[in-house]
C-alpha positions as a printed Julia matrix, in Angstrom:
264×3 Matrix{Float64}:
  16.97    6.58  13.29
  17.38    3.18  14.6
  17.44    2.07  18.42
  20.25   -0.88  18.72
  19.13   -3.74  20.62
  20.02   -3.57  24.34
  18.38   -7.64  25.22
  15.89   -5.71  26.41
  13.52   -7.73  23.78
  12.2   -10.19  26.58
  11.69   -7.49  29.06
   9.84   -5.25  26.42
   5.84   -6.13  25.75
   6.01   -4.65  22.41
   9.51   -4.44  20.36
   9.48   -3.02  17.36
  12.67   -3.39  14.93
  13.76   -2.34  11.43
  10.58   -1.26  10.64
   9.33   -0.11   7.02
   5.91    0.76   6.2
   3.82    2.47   3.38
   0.97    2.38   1.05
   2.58    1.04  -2.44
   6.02    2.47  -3.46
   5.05    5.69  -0.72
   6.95    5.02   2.25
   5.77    6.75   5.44
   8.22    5.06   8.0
  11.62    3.85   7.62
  14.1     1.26   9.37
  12.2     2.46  12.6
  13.38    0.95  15.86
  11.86    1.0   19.47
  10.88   -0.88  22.35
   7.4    -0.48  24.47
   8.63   -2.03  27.97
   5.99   -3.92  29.94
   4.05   -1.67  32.8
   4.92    1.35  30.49
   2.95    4.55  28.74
   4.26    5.07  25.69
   3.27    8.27  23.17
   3.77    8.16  19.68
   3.05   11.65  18.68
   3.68   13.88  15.26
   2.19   16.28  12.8
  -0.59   15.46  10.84
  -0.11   12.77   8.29
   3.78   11.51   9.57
   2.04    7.87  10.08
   0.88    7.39  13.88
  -2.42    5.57  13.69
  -0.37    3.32  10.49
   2.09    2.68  12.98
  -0.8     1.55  15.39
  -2.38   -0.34  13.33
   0.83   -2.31  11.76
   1.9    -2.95  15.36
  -1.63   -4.58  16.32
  -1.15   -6.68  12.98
  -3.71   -5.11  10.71
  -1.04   -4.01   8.31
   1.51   -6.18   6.99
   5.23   -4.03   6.82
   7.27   -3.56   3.97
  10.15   -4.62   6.01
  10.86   -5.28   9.29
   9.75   -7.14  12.48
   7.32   -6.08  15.57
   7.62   -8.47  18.23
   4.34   -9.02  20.86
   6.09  -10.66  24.5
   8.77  -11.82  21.75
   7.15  -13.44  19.48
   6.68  -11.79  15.42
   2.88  -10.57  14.89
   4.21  -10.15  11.83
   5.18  -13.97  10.76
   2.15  -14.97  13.05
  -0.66  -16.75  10.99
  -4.1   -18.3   11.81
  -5.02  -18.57  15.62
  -1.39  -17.92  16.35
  -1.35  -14.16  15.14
  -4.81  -14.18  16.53
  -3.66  -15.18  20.25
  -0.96  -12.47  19.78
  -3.71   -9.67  18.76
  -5.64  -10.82  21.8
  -2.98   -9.86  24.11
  -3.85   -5.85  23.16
  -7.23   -3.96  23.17
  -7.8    -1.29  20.89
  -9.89    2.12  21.59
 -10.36    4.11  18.11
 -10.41    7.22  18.57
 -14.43    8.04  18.27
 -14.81    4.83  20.81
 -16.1     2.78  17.85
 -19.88    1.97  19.96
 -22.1     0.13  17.51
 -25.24    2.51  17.83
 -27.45   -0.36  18.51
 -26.37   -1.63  21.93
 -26.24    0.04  25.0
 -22.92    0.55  27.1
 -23.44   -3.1   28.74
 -23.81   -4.68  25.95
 -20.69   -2.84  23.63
 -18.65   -3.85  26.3
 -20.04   -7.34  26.4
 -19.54   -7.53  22.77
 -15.8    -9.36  22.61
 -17.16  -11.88  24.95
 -20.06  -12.67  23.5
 -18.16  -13.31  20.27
 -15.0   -14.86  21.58
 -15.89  -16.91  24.44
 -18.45  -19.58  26.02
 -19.04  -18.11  29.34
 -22.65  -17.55  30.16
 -24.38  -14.58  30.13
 -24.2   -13.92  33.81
 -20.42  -14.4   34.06
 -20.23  -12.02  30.98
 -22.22   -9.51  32.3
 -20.48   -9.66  35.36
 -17.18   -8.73  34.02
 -18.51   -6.15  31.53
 -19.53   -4.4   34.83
 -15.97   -4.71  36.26
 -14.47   -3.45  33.47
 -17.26   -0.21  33.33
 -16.12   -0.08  37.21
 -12.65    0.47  36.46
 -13.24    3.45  33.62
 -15.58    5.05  36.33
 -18.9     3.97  33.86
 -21.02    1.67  36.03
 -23.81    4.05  36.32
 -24.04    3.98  32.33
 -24.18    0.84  31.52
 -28.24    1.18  29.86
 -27.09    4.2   27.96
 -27.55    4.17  24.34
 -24.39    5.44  22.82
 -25.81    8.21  21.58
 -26.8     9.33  24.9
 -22.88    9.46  25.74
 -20.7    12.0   26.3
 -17.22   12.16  24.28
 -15.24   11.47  27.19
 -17.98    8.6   28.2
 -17.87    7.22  24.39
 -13.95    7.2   24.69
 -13.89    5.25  28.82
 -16.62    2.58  27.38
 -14.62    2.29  24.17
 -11.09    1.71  26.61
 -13.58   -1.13  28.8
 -14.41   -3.15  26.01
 -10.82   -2.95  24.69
 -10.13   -4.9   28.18
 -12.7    -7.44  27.55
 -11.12  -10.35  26.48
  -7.67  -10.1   28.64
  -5.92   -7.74  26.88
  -2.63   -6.31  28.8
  -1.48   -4.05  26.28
  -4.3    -1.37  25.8
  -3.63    0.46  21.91
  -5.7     4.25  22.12
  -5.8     6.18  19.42
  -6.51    9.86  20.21
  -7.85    9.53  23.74
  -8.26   13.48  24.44
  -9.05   14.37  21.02
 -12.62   16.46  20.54
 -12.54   16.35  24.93
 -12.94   20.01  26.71
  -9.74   20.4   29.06
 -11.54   18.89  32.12
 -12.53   15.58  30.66
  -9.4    15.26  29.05
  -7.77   15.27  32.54
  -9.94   13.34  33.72
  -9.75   10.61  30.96
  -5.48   10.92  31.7
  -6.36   10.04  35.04
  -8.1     6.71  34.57
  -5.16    5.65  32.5
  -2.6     6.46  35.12
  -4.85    4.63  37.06
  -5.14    1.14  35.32
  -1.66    1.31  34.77
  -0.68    1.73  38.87
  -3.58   -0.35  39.62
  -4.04   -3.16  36.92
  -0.24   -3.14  35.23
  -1.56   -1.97  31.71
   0.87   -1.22  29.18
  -0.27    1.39  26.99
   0.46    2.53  23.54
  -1.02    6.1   22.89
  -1.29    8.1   20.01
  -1.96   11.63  20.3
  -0.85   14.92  19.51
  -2.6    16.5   22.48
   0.45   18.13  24.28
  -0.93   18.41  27.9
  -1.82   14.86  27.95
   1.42   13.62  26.54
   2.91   15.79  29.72
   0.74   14.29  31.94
   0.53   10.68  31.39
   3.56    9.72  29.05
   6.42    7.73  30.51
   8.25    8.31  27.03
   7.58    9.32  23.75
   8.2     8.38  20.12
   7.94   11.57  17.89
   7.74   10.39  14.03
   8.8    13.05  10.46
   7.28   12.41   8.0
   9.92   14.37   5.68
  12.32   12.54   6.88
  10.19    9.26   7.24
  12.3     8.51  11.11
  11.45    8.74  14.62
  13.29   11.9   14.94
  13.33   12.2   19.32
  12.84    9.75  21.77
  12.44   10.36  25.57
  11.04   11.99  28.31
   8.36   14.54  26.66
   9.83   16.87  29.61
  13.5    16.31  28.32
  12.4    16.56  24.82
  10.75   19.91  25.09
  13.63   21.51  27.36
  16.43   19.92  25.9
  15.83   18.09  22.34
  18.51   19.45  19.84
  16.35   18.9   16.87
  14.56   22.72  16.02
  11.08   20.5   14.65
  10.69   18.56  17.93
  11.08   21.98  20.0
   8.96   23.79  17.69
   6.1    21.13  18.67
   6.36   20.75  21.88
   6.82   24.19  23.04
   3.71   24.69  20.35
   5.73   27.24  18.04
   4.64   28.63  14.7
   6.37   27.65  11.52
   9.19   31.3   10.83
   7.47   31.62   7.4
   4.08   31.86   8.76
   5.3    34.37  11.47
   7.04   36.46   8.77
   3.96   35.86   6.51
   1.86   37.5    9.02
């Protein structure tokens, strides 16, 4: 299912056009089309094993396509090379989904961790900003904890603060909500509404957690893998009340297969 070009390519902060990808001859994703415009939250969502977190991950450039193009503020991460592709890849943050903390730092210094790598500022200035950043994802008071002294929901705000360190606009999450009780997942959806009205984040968000694609998604991508297409686009409201495809009802108004229902 392809989404024709509308110029919108030098509005859009991630563009993402004839897309094929796969692991040797399998092919998860085909001729897949779609734009991720600047300011917006986007929600690429799906069953188990349709190819979210590949997408992800060929869209921050750690996977080369079999075909195709994805375009970062216009310009191919996937004919990038050398510091080029690596100035492109700066422009996003990434939060895996178990916040990725190396166990031997504390919050401060996980956070810290991009710019003590990637740039020459000293160690006041650095620590400085790690502390904004922990600021912003409501985490200041944490900033000595170990990470295993951390919540799930604190694991997953000190993993999206890092992901900011080094400038990134474009914030990547994969599976925010996922392992959260109901209230931190809220919670956690309301600190990314937030540095999106307050700092102009974009975000790219994959999750199959239905209440938080309600509340935080400006649009959503849903992906088949039988089919191997984005099968609905839209407004995750418009999609569940109106999509004419029965497999994108069926998930978001969180209906059993038929079989199993007869089955049981």
């Amino acid at each position: 299912m392809t989404e024709p070009s509308s110029g919108t390519t030098q509005m859009s902060a991630v563009s993402v056009r004839g897309l094929r990808m796969g692991y040797g001859s399998r092919v998860l994703l085909d001729d897949a089309s779609f734009d991720v415009a600047r300011g917006e939250i986007m929600v690429i969502l799906g069953g188990s094993g349709c190819g979210k977190s590949s997408l992800m991950k060929h869209m921050i450039g750690l996977y080369q396509p079999m075909a195709g193009d994805i375009l970062i503020d216009g310009e191919s991460i996937v004919q990038a090379r050398g510091e080029a592709k690596a100035a492109l890849q700066r422009k996003m943050g990434v939060m895996y989904q178990s916040g990725a903390l190396f166990g031997s730092l504390n919050v401060l210094e996980n956070v810290r961790f991009p710019l003590d790598q990637f740039t020459d500022l000293s160690l006041e200035q650095k620590n400085l900003t790690a502390r904004m950043l922990l600021e912003q994802v409501e985490m200041a008071y944490a900033e000595g904890l170990m990470p295993g002294e951390l919540s799930g929901g604190m694991l997953k705000r000190a993993g999206i603060a890092r992901a900011m360190a080094l400038g990134a606009d474009i914030l990547m999450l994969d599976e925010p909500s996922a392992g959260l009780d109901p209230i931190t997942a809220a919670n956690l959806d309301r600190t990314i509404l937030s540095l999106r009205e307050n700092l102009g984040f974009t975000f790219v968000v994959v999750t199959h957690e239905l209440q938080s694609i309600f509340n935080i998604a400006d649009r959503a991508i849903m992906l088949d893998p039988v089919s191997r297409s984005i099968i609905a686009r839209g407004k995750p409201s418009e999609l569940r009340d109106h999509a004419t495809d029965a497999r994108v009802r069926q998930f978001f108004n969180r209906q059993p297969d038929a079989a199993l229902e007869q089955a049981a």
